[in-house]
N, C-alpha and C positions, 0 to 999 in steps of 0.2 A: 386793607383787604375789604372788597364789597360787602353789602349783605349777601348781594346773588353770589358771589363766590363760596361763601360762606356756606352758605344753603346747598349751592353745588357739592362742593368739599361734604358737609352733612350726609348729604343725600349719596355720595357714592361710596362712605365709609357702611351705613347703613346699607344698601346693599351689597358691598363686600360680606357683610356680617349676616347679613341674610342668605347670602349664597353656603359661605364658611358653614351655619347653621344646618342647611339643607343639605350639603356636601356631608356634614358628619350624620344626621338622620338619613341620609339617604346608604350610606357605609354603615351605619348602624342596623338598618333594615336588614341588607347586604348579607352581613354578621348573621343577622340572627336565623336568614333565611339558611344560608350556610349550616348553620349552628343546628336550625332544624333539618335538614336534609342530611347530617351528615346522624344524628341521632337515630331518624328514618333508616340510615342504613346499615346501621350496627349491625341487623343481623346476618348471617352471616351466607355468603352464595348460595349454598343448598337449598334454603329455598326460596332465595330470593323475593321475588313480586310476589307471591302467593306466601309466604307466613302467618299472612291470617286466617290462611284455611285448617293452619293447626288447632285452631280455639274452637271450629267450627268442626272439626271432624276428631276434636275429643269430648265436643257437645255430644255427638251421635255416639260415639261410644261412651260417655256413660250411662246415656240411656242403654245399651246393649247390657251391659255390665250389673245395671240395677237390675233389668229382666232378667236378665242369667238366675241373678241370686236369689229374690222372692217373684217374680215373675211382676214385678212393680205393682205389688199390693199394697207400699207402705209408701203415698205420695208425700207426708209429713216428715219423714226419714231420708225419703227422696230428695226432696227440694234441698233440705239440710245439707246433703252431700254435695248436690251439685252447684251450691251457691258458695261451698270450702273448695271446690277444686278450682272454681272461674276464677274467684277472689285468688286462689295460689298462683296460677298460669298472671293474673293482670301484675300480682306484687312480683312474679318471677324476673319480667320483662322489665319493670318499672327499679328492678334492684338493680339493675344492671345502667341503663339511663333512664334516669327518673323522670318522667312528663305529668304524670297524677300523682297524686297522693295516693300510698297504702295501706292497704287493711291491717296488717302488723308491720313492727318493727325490726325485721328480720335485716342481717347488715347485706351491703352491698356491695358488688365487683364489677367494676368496668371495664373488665378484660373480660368478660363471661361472655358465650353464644347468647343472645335471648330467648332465641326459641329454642334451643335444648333446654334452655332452665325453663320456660315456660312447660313444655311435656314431660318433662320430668317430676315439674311439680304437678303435675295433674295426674299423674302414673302413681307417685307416694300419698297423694289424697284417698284416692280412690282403692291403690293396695290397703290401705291402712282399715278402712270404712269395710270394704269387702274382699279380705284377705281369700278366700276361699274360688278367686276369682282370678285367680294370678295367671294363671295362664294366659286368660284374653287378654290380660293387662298387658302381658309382658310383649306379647303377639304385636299388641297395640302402638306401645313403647316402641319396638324393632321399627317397626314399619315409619314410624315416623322419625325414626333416626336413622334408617339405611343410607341416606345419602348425605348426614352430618359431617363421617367422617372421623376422623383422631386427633382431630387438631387441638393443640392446648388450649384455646377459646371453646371448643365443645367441653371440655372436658373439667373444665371451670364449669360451664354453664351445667353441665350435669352437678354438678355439686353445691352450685346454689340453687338448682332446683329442690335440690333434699330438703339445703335448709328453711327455704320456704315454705315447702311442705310443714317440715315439722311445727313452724312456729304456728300458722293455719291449725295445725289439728290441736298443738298447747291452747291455742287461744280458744279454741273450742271445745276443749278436753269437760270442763265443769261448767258448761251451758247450760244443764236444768234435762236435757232433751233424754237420759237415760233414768228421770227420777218414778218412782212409784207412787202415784197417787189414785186416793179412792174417789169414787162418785155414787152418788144416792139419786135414783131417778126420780123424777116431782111428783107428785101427788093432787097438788091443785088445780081449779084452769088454767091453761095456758102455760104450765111448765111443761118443759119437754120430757116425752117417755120412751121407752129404748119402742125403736120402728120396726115393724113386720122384719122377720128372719134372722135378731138382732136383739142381744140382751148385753148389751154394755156399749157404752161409749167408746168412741175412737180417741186415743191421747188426751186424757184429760190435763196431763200435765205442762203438754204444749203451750198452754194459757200462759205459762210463766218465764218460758225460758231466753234466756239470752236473744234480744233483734242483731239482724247483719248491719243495717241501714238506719234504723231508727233507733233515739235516744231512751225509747222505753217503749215496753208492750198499749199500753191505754194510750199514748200520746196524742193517737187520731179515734180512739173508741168513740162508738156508732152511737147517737144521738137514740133515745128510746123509742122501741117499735110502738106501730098504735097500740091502744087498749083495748080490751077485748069485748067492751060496752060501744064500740067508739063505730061511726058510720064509716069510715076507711076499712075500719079491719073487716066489715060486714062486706066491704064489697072486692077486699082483695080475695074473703075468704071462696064467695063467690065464684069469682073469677076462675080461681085454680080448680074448683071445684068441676066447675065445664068445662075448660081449657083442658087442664092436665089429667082429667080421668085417662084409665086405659082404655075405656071404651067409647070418647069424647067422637062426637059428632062436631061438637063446634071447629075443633084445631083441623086448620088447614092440612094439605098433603104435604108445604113446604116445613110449615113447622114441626110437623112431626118428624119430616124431613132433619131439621137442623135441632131439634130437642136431644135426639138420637148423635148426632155429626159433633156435640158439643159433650158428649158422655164422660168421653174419657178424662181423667186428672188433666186439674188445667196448666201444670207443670208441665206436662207429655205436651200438650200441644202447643203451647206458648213457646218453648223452647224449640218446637219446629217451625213455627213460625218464623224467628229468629233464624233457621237456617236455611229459609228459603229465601228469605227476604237476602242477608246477607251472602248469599252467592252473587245476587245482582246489582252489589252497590258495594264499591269498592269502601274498604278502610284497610289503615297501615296495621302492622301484629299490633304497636297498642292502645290505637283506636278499638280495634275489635274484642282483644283480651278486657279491656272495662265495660265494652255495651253490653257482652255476656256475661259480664259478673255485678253488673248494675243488675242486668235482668235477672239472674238469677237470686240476687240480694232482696229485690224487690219480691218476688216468689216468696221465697221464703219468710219473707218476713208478711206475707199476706195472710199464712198462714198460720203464721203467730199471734199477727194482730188481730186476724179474723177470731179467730180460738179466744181470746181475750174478751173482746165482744160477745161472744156466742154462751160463753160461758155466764160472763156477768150477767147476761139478760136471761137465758136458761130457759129459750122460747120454743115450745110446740111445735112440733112439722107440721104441714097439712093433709097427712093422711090422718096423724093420731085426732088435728080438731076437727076435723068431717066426721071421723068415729066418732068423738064425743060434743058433739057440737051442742047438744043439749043441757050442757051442765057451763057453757059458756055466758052465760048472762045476758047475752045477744039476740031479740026477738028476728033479727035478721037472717039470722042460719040457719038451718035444721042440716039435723045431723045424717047420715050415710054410713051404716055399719058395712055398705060391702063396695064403697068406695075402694079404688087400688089406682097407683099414682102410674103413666106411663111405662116407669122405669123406676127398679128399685130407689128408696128415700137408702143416704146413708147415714150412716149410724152417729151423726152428731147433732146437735140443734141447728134451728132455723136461721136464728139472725143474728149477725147479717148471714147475706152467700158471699162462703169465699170463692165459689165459682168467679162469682162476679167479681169479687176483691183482687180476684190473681190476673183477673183479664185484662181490670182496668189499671191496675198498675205497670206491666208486662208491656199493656200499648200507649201508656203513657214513658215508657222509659225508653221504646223502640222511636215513638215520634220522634222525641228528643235527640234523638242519633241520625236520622234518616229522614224526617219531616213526616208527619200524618198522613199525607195522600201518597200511601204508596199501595200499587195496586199488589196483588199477589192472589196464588189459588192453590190450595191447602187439601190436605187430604186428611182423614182420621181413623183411628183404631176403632171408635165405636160407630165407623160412619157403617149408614144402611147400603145395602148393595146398586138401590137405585137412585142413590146420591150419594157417590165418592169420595165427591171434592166438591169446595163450594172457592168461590171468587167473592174477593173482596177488595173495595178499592180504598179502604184506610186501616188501619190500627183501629180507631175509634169505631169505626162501623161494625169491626169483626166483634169490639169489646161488650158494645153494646146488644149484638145478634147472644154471643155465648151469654150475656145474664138474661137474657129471654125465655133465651133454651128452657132456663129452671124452672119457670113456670107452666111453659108449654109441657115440659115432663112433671108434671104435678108435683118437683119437689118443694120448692119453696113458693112463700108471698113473695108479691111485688115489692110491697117495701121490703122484704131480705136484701131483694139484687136492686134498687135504689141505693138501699145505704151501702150496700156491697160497690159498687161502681163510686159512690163517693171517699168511700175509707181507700178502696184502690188509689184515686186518684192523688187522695194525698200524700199516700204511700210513694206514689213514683215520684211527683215531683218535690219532695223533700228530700231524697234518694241523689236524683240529677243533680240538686242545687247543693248539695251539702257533701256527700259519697265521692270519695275520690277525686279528687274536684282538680281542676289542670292548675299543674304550680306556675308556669308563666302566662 
């Protein structure tokens, strides 16, 4: 035999083996596409294409549900809730065909609906947390099972919804978030003291308890504020001092505009955000059951780690150092006993802002799902009447307008909502890369 035959002979066993190769990769693809589309389609006809509107319209009713109950006075309690119902609805769907990893260990059926077990667990979170509410729940519940059905896949799916539910509220039954603890307001420069209308702190004991997303409360704690001798802090104090009075000459019509548009808890608005944006961009139920339970993970845990921060540093608002600017050490200040910030200061320390923390987290977890430039236009509960809604063409633009807000309303320094926008960011993407993370 030649060498050229040889080489032939070679060369056509080798491309046998390379088609044979290609032929199994290309059936393997096949398979897995198969494999996903048929996972896609567990759930069940009723509501076919649209299943992910269930995680999206049990977003809006908990918001309804939290108002019902204290009229959403308590956003630390809040976020806590709705970060236990997403995380149920995401492991509801995911016990059924697993595509992420979940929040507990709750077991599994593959005969189950999904999105019954997914509404279901979000109906037993939320009865559990605000029992006194049952009605709208139950209303809630109906409505999104009227066209389920009786089928024994519902009916499964209803009852691994329970036990999702429960394993959700065990795992968060001894979080820290129901403990009692005391606070002694500061005395020195630069500690914080309870603010105009307001003689005690909010949750002091939030500093400690149980993250959704991260592996401990300090993990990303905020690098130390200026000092209060130091040229920064002279000129943030500044700053706030003209920017954010209530009788400010300097702040624009727009800022006061959005100082006011960015009031409300940033839980309330970030979570609408998420449900605006998500009407226009399609995802399968459980794509969407984890962006909302990243998002709300990430929330919650902003306020934790915020609270951790705020606490260890135990920094001044800047209405109390404009009152006392004269005992600051600072030849750069002088003080303003009838200084008043646009809008009430609340009732916790300065730095960081977790305004800022919940922003930047929230639009760092939505990028991550949807991509940064997405445009959208937002409405708000504390917006003014001759500014609605504002338009925004990214996540990162909205995140960085809301920590501005807090200075333009005189509640915090700039470095608050600097280091606030940095501890957010690393909050979300610690979150994305680590939280539920896709098993194939």
């Amino acid at each position: 035999m030649s060498a050229l035959t040889v080489s032939s002979s070679t060369s056509r066993r080798r491309a046998l083996a390379i088609l044979a190769i290609a032929a199994f990769a290309g059936n393997l693809s096949i398979a897995k596409a198969a494999d996903r589309a048929q996972r896609e389609s567990v759930a069940a006809s009723w509501c076919t294409d649209r299943c992910d509107e269930l995680v999206i319209d049990w977003n809006a009713t908990a918001y309804q549900v939290i108002k019902a109950a204290d009229g959403y006075a308590d956003p630390l309690n809040a976020s806590r809730a709705l970060a236990m119902m997403h995380l149920a609805m995401h492991d509801a769907v995911n016990a059924v065909k697993p595509r992420y990893a979940r929040y507990t260990d709750s077991e599994r059926d593959t005969a189950a609906d999904p999105a019954v077990a997914a509404v279901t667990a979000a109906h037993d979170v939320l009865a559990a947390l605000y029992p006194k509410q049952s009605v709208l729940l139950k209303a809630a519940l109906d409505k999104s099972l009227v066209d389920a059905g009786g089928s024994a896949a519902a009916a499964r799916g209803h009852a691994l919804g329970k036990r999702v539910a429960a394993a959700v509220l065990q795992k968060r039954a001894d979080d820290g978030s129901g403990a009692t603890v005391s606070y002694q307001q500061g005395s020195k420069p630069g500690e914080y003291r309870f603010t105009p209308g307001f003689d005690f702190v909010a949750h002091p004991q939030w500093r400690a308890i149980g993250p959704f997303a991260l592996k401990s409360v300090d993990q990303f704690r905020s690098a130390p504020p200026p000092a209060l001798n130091s040229a920064q802090y002279a000129a943030e104090f500044n700053e706030v001092k003209t920017v954010g009075a209530k009788d400010s000459a300097k702040r624009t019509r727009d800022q006061t505009h959005y100082a006011a548009f960015w009031y409300e808890f940033s839980d309330i608005g970030w979570n609408r955000i998420a449900r605006v944006v998500a009407r226009d961009h399609a995802q399968d139920l459980w794509q969407r059951a984890r962006t909302f339970a990243l998002v709300n993970a990430v929330l919650a845990d902003s306020y934790i780690a915020g609270w951790d921060s705020k606490f260890h540093y135990n920094f001044w608002r800047p209405v109390t150092a404009i009152h006392l600017a004269d005992a600051d050490g600072n030849p750069q200040t002088a003080p303003d006993a009838s200084f008043e910030p646009l809008l009430t200061t609340p009732p916790v320390q300065d730095y960081p802002s977790t305004h800022s923390v919940l922003g930047a987290a929230a639009a760092t977890v939505l990028a991550d799902a949807f991509g940064d430039r997405i445009r959208f236009t937002l409405s708000s509960t504390s917006a003014m009447p001759a500014n609605p809604t504002r338009e925004f063409r990214s996540f990162s633009e909205a995140a960085r307008e809301n920590a501005d807000s807090r200075v333009r309303a005189g509640l915090h320094f700039r470095s608050a909502t600097t280091a606030g926008l940095k501890l957010g960011e690393d909050i979300g993407r610690f979150a994305v890369r680590n939280s539920l993370a896709p098993l194939d």
